[in-house]
PyMOL Python script that loads the backbone (N, CA, C, O; Angstrom):
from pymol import cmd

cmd.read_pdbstr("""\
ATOM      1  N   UNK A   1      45.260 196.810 123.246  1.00  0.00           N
ATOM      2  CA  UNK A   1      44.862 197.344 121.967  1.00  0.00           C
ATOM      3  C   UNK A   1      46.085 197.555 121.071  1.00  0.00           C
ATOM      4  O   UNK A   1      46.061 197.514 119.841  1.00  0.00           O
ATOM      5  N   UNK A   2      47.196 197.793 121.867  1.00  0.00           N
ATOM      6  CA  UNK A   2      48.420 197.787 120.681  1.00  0.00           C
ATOM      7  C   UNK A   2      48.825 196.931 120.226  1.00  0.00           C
ATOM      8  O   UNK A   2      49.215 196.801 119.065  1.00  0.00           O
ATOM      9  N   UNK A   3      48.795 195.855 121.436  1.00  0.00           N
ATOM     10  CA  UNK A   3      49.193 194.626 120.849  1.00  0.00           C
ATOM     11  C   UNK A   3      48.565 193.730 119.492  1.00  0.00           C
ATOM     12  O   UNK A   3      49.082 193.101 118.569  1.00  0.00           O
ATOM     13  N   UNK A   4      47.436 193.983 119.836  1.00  0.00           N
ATOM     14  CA  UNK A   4      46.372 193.307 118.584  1.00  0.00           C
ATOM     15  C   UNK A   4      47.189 194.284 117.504  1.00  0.00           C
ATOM     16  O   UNK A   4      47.973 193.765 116.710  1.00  0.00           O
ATOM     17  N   UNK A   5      47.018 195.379 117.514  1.00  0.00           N
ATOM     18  CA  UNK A   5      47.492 196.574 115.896  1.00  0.00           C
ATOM     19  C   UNK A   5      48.904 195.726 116.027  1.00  0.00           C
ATOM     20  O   UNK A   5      48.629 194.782 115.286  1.00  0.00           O
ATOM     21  N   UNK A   6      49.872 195.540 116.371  1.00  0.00           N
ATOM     22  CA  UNK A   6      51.236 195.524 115.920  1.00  0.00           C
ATOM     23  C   UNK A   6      51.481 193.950 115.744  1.00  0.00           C
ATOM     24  O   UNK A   6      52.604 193.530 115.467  1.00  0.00           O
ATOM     25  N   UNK A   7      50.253 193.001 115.935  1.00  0.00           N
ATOM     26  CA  UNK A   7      51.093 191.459 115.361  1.00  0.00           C
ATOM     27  C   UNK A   7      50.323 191.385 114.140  1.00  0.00           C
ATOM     28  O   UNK A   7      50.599 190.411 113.439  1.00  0.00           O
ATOM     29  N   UNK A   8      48.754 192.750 113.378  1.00  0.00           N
ATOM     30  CA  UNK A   8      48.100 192.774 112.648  1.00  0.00           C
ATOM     31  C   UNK A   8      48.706 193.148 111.052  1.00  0.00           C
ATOM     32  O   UNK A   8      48.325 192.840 109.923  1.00  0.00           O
ATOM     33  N   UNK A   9      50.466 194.422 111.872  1.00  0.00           N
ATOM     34  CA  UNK A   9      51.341 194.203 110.547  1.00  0.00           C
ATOM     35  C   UNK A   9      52.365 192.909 110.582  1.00  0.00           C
ATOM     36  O   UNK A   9      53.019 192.391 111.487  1.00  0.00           O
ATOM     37  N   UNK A  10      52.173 192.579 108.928  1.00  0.00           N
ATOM     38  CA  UNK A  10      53.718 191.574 108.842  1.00  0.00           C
ATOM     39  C   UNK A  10      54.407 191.947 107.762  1.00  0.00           C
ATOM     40  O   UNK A  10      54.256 192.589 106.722  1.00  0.00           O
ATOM     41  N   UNK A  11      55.551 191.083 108.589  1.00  0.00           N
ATOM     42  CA  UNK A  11      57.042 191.682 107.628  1.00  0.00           C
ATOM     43  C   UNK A  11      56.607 191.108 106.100  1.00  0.00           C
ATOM     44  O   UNK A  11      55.740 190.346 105.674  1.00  0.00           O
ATOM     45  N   UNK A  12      57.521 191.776 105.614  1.00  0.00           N
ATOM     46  CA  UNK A  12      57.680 191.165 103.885  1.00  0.00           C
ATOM     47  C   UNK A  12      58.166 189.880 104.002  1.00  0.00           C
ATOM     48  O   UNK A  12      57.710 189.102 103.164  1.00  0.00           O
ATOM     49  N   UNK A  13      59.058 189.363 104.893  1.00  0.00           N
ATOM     50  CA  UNK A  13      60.036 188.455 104.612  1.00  0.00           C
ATOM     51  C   UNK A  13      58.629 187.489 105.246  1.00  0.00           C
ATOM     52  O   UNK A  13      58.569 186.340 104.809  1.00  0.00           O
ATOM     53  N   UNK A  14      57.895 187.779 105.910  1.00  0.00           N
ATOM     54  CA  UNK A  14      57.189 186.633 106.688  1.00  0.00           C
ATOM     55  C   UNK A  14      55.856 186.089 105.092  1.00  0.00           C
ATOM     56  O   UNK A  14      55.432 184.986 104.749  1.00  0.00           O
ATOM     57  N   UNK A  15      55.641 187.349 104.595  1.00  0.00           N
ATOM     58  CA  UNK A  15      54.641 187.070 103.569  1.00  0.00           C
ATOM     59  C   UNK A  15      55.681 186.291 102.298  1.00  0.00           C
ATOM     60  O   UNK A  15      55.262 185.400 101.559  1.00  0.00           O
ATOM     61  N   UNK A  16      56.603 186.658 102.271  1.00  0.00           N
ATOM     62  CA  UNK A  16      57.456 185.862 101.319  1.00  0.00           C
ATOM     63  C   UNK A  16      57.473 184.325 101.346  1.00  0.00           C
ATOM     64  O   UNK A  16      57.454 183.396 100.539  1.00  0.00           O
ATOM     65  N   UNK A  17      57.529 184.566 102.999  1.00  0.00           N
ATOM     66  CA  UNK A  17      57.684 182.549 103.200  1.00  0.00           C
ATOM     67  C   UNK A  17      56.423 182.001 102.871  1.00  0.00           C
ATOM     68  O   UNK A  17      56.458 181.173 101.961  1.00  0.00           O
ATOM     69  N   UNK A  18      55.155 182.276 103.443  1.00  0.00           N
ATOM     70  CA  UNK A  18      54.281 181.873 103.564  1.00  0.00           C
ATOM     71  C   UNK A  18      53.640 181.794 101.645  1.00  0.00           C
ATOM     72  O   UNK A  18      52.928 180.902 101.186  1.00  0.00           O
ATOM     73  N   UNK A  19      54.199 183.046 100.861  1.00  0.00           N
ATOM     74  CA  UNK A  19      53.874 182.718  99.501  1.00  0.00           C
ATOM     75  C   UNK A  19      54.273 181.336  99.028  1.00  0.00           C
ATOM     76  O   UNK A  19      53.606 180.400  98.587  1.00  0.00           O
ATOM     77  N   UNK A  20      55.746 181.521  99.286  1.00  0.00           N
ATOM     78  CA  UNK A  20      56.393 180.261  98.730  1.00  0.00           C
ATOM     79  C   UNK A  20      56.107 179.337  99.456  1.00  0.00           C
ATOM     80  O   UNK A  20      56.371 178.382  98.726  1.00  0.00           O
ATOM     81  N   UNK A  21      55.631 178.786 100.701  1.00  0.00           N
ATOM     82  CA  UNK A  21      55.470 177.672 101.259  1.00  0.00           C
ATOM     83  C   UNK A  21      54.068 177.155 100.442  1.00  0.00           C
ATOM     84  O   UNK A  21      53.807 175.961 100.293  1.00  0.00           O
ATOM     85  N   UNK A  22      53.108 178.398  99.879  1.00  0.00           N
ATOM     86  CA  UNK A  22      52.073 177.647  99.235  1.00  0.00           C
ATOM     87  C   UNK A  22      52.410 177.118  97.861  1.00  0.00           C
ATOM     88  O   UNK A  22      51.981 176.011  97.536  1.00  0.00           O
ATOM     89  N   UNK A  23      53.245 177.925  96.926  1.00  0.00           N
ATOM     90  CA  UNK A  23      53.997 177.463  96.133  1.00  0.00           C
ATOM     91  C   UNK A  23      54.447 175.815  96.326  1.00  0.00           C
ATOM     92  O   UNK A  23      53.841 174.989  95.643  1.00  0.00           O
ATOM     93  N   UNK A  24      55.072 175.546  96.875  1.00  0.00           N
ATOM     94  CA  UNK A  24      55.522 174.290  97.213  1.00  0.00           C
ATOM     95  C   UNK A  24      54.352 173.248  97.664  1.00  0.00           C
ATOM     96  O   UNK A  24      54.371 172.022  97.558  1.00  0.00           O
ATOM     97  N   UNK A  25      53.456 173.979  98.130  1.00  0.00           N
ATOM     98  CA  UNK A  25      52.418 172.527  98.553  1.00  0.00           C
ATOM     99  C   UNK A  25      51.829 172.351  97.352  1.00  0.00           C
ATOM    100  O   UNK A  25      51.223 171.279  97.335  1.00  0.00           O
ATOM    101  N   UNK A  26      51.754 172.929  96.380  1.00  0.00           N
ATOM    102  CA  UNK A  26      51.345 173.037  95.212  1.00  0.00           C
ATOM    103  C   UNK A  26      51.677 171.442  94.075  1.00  0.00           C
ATOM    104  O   UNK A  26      51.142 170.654  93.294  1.00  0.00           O
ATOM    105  N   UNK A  27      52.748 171.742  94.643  1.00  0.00           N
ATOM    106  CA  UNK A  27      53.877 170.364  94.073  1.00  0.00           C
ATOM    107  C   UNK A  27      53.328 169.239  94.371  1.00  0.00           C
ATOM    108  O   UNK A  27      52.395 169.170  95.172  1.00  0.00           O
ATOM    109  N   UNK A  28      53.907 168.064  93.678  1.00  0.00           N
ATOM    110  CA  UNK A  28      53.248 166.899  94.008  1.00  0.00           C
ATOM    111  C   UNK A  28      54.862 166.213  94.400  1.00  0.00           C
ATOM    112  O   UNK A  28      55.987 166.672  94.203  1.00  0.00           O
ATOM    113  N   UNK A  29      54.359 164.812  95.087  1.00  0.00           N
ATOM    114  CA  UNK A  29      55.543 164.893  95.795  1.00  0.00           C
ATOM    115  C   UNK A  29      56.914 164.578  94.700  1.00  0.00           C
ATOM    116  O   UNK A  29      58.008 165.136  94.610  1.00  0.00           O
ATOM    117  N   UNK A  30      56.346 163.515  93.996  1.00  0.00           N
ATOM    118  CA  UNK A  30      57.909 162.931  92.961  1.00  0.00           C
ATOM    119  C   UNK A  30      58.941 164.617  92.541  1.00  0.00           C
ATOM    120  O   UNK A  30      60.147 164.858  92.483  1.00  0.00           O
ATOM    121  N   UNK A  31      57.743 165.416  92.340  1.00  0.00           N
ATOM    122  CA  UNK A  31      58.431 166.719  91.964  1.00  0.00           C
ATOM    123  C   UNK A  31      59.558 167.128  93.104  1.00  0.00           C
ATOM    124  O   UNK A  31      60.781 167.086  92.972  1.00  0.00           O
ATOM    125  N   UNK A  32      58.988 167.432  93.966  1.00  0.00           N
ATOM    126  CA  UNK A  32      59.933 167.635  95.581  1.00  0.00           C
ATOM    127  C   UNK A  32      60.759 166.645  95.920  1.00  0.00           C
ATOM    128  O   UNK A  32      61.476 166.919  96.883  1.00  0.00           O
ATOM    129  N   UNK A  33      60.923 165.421  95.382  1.00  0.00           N
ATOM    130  CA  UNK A  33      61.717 164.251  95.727  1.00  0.00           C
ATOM    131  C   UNK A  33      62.894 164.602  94.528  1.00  0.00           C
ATOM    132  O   UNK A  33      64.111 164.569  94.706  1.00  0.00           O
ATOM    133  N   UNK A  34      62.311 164.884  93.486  1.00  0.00           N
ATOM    134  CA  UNK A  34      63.167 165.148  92.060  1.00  0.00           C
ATOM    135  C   UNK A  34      64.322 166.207  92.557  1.00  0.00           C
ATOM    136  O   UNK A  34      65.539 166.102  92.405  1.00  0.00           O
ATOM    137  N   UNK A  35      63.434 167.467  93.321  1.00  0.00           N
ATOM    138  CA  UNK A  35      64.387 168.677  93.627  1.00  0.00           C
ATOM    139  C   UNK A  35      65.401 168.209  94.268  1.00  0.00           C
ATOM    140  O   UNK A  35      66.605 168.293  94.030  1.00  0.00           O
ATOM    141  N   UNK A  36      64.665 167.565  95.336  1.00  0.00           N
ATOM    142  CA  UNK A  36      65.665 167.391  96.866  1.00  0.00           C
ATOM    143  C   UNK A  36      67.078 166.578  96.344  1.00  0.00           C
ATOM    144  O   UNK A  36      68.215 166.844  96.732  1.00  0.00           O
ATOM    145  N   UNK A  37      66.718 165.558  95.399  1.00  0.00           N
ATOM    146  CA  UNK A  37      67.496 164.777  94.970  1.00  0.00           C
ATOM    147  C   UNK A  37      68.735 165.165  93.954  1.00  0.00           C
ATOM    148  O   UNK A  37      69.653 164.412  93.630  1.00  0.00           O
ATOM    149  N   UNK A  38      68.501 166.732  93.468  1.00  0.00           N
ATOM    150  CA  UNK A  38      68.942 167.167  92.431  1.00  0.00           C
ATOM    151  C   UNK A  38      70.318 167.923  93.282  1.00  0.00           C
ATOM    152  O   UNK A  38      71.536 167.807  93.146  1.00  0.00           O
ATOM    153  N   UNK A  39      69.490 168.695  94.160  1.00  0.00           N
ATOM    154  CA  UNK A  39      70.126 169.721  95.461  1.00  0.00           C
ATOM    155  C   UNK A  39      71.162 168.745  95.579  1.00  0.00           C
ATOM    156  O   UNK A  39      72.208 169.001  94.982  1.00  0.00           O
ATOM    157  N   UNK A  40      71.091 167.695  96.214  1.00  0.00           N
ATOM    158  CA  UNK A  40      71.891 166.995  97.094  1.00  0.00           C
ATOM    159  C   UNK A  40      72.864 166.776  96.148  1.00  0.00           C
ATOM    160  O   UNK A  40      73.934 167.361  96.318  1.00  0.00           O
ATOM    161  N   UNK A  41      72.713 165.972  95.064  1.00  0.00           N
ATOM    162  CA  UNK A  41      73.901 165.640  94.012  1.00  0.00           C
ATOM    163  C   UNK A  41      74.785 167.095  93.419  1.00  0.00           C
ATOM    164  O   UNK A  41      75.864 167.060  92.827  1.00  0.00           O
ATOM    165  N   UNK A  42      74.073 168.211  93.732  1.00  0.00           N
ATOM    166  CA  UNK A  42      75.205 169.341  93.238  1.00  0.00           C
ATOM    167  C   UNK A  42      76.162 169.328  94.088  1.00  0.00           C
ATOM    168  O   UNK A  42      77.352 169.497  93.818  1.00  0.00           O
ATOM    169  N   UNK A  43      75.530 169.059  95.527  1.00  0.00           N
ATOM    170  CA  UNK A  43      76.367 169.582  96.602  1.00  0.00           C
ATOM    171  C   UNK A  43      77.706 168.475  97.158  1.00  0.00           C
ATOM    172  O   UNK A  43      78.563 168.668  98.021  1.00  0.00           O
ATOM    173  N   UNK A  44      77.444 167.223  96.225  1.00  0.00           N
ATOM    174  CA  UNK A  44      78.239 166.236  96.805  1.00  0.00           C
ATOM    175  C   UNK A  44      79.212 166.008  95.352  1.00  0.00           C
ATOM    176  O   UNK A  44      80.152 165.212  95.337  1.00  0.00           O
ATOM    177  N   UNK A  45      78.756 166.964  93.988  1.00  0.00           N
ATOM    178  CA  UNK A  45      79.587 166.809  92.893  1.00  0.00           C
ATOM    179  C   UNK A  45      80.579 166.461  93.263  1.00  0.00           C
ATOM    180  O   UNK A  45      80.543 166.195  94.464  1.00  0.00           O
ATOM    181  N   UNK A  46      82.055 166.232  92.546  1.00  0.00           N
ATOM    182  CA  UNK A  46      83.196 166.867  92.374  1.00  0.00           C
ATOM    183  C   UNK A  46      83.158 167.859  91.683  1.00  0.00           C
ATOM    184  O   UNK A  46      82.147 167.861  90.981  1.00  0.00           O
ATOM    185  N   UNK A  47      84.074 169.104  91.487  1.00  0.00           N
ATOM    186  CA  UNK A  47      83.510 170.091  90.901  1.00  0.00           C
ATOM    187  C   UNK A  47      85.139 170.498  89.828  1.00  0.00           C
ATOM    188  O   UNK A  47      86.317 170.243  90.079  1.00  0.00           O
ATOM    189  N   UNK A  48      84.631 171.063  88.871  1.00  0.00           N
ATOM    190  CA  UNK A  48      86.271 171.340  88.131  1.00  0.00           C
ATOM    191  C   UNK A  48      87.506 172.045  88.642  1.00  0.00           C
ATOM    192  O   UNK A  48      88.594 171.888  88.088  1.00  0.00           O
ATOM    193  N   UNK A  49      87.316 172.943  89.861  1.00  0.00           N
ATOM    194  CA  UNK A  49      88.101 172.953  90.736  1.00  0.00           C
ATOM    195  C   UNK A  49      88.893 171.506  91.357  1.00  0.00           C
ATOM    196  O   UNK A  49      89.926 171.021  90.897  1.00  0.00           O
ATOM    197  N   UNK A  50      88.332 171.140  92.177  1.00  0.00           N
ATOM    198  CA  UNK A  50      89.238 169.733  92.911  1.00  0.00           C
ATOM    199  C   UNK A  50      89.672 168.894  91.772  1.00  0.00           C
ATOM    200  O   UNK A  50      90.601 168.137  92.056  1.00  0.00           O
ATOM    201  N   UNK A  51      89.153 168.822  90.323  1.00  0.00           N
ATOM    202  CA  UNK A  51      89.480 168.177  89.949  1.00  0.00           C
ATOM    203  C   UNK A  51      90.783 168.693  88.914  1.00  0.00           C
ATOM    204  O   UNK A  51      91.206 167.808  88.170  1.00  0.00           O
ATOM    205  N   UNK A  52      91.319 169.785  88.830  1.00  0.00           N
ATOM    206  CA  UNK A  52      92.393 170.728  88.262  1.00  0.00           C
ATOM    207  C   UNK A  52      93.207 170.573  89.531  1.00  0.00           C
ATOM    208  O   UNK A  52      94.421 170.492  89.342  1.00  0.00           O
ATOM    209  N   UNK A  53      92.821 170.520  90.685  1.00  0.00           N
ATOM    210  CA  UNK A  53      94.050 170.682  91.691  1.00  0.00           C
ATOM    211  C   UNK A  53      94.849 169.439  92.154  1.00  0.00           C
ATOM    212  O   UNK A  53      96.006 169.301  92.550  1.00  0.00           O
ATOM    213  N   UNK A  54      93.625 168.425  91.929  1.00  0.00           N
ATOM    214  CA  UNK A  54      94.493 166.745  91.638  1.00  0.00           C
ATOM    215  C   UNK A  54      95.689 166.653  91.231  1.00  0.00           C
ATOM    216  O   UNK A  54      96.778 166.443  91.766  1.00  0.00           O
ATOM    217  N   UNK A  55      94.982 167.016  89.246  1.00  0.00           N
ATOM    218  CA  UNK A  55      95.909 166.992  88.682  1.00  0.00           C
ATOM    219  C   UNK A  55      97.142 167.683  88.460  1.00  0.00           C
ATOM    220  O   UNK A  55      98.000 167.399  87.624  1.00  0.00           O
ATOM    221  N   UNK A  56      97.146 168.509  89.191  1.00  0.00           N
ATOM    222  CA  UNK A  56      97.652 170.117  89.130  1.00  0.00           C
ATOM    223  C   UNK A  56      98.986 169.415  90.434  1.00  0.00           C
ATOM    224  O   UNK A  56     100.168 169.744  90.339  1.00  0.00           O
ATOM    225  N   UNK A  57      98.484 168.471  91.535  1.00  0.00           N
ATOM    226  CA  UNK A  57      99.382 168.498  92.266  1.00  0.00           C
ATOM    227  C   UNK A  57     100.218 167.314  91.994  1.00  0.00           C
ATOM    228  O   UNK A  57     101.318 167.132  92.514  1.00  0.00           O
ATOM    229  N   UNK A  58      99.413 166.188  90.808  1.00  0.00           N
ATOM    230  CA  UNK A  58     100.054 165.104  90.122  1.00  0.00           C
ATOM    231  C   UNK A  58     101.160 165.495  89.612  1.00  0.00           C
ATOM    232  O   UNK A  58     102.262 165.054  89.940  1.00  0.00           O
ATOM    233  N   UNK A  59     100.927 166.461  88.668  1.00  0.00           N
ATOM    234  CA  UNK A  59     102.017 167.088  87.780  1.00  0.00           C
ATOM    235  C   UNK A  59     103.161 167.948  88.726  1.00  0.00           C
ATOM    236  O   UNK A  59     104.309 167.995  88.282  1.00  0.00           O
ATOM    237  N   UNK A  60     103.012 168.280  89.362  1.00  0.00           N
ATOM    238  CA  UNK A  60     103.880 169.263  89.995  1.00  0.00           C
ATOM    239  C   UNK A  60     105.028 168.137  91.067  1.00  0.00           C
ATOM    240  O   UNK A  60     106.162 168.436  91.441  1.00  0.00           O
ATOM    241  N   UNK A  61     104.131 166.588  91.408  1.00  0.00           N
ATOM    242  CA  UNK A  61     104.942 165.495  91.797  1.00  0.00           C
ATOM    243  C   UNK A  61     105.720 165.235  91.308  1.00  0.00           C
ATOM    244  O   UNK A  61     106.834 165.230  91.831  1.00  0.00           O
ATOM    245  N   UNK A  62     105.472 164.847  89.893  1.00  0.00           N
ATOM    246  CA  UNK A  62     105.864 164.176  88.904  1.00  0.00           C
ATOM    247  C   UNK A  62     106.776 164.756  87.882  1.00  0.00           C
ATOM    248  O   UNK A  62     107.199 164.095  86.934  1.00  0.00           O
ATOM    249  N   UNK A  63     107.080 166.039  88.099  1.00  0.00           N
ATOM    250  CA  UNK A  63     108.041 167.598  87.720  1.00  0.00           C
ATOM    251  C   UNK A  63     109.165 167.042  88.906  1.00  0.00           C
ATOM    252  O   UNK A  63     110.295 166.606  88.686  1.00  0.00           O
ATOM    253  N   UNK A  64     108.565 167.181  90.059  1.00  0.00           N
ATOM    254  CA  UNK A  64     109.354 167.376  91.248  1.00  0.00           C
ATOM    255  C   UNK A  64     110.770 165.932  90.980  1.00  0.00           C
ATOM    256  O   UNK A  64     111.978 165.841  91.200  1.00  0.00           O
ATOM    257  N   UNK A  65     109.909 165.226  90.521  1.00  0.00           N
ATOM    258  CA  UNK A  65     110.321 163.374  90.499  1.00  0.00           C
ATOM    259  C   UNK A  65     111.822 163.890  89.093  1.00  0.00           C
ATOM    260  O   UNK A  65     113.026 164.117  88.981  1.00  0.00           O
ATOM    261  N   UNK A  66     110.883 163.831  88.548  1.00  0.00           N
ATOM    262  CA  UNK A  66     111.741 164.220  87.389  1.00  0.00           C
ATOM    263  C   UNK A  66     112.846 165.079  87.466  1.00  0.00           C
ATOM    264  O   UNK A  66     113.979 164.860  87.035  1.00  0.00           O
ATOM    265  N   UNK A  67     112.307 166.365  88.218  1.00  0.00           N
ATOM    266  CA  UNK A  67     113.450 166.633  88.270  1.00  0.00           C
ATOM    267  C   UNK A  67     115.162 166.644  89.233  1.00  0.00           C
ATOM    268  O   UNK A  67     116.248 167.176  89.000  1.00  0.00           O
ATOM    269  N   UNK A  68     114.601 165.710  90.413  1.00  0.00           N
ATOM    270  CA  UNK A  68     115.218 165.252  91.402  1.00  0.00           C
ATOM    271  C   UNK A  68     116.357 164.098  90.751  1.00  0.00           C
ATOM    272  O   UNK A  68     117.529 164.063  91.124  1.00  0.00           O
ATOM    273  N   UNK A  69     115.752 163.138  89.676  1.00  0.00           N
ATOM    274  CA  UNK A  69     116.833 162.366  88.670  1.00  0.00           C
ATOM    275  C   UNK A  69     117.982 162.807  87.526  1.00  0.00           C
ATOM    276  O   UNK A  69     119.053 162.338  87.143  1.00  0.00           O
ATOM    277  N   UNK A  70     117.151 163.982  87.197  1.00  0.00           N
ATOM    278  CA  UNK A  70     117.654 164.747  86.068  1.00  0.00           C
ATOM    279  C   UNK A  70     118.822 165.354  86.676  1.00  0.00           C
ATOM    280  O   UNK A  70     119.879 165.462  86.055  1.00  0.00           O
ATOM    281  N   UNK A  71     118.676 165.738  87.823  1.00  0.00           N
ATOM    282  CA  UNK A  71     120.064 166.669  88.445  1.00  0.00           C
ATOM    283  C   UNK A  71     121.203 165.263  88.721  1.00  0.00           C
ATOM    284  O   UNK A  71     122.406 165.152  88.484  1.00  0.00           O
ATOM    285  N   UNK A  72     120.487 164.585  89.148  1.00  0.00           N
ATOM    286  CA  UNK A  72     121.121 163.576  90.110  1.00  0.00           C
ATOM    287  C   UNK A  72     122.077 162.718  89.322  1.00  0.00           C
ATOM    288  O   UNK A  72     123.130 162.219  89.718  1.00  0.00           O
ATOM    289  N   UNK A  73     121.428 162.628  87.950  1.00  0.00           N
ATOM    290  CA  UNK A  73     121.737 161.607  86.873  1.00  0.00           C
ATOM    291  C   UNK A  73     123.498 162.814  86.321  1.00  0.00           C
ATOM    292  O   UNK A  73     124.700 162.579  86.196  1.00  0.00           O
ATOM    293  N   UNK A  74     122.747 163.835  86.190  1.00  0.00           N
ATOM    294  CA  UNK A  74     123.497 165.015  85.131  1.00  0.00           C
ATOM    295  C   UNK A  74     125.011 165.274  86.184  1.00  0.00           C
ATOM    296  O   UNK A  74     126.108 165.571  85.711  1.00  0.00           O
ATOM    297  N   UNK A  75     124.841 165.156  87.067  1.00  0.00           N
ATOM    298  CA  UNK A  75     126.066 165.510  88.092  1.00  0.00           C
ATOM    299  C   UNK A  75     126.873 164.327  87.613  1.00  0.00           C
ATOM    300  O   UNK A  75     127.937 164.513  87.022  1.00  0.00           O
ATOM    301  N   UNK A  76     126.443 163.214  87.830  1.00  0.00           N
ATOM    302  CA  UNK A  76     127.398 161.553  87.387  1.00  0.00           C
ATOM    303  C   UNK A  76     127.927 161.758  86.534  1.00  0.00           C
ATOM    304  O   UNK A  76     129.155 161.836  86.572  1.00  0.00           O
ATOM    305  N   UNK A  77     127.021 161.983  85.070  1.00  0.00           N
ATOM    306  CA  UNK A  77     127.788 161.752  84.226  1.00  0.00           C
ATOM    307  C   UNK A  77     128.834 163.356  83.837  1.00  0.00           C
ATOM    308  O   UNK A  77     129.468 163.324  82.782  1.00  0.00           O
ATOM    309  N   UNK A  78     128.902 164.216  84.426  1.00  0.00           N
ATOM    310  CA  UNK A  78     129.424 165.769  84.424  1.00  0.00           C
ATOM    311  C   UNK A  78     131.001 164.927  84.913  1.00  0.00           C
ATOM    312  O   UNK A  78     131.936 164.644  84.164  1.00  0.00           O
ATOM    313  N   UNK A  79     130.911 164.720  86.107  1.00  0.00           N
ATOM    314  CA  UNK A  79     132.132 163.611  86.834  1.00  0.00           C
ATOM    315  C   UNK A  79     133.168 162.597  86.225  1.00  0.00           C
ATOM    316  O   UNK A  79     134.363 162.625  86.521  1.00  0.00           O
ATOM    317  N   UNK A  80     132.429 161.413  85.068  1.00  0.00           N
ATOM    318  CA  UNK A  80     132.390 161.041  84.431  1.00  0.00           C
ATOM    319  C   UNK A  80     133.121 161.180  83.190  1.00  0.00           C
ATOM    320  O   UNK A  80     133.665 160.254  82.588  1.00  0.00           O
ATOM    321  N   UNK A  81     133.098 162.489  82.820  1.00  0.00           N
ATOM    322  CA  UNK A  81     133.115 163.138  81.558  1.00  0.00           C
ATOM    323  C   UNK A  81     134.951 164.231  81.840  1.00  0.00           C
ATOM    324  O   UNK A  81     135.703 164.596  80.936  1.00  0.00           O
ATOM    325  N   UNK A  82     135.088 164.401  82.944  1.00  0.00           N
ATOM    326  CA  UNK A  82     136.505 164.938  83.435  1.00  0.00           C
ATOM    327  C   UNK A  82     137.532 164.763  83.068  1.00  0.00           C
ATOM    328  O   UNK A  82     138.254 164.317  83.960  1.00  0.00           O
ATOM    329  N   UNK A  83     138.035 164.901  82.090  1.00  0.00           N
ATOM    330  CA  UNK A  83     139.696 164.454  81.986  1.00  0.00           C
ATOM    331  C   UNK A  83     140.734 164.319  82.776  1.00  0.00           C
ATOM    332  O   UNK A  83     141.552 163.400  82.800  1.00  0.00           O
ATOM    333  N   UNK A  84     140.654 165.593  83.648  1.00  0.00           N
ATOM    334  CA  UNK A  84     141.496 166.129  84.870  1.00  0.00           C
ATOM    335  C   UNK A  84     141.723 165.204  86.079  1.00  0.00           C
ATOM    336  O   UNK A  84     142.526 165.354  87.000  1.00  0.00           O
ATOM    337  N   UNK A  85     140.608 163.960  85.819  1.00  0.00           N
ATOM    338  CA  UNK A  85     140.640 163.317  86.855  1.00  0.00           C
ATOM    339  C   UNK A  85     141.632 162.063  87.072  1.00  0.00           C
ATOM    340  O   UNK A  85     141.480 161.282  88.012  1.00  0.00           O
ATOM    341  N   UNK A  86     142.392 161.973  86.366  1.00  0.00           N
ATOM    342  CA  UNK A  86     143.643 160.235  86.587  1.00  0.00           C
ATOM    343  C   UNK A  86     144.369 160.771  87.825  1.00  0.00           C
ATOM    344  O   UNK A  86     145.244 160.096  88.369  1.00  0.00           O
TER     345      UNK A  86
END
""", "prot")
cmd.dss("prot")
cmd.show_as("cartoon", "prot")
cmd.util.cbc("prot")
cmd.orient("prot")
């Protein structure tokens, strides 16, 4: 007898699903194909994050590049430029 009373309450979360699962049969399918299809392409975006950190690590190469010549170049001609040196 208890058993019957205690599977007779249900959770919220169980009436929640079962709302929305009728919700959804509701749908016709192209609709549910539309969603599923929508879901999937957010999740496989690129997103403006990865795409700032690309560039973000392009530039910070290309700083690095630059400035690895700039020293390299500036020392030569510093040498170069010596009087002291005959």
């Amino acid at each position: 007898m208890g058993k019957k009373d205690a599977s007779a309450v249900k959770l919220p979360v169980d009436q929640y699903r079962k709302q929305i699962g009728k919700q959804d049969y509701k749908k016709t399918k192209p609709i549910l194909r539309a969603t599923r299809l929508k879901a999937e392409a957010r999740k496989t975006a690129i997103g403006i994050k990865e795409v700032g950190l690309v560039l973000a690590a392009i530039f910070a190469l290309l700083l690095a590049f630059y400035a690895f010549f700039y020293l390299r170049l500036s020392s030569e001609v510093e040498s170069d430029l010596d009087p002291d040196e005959d």
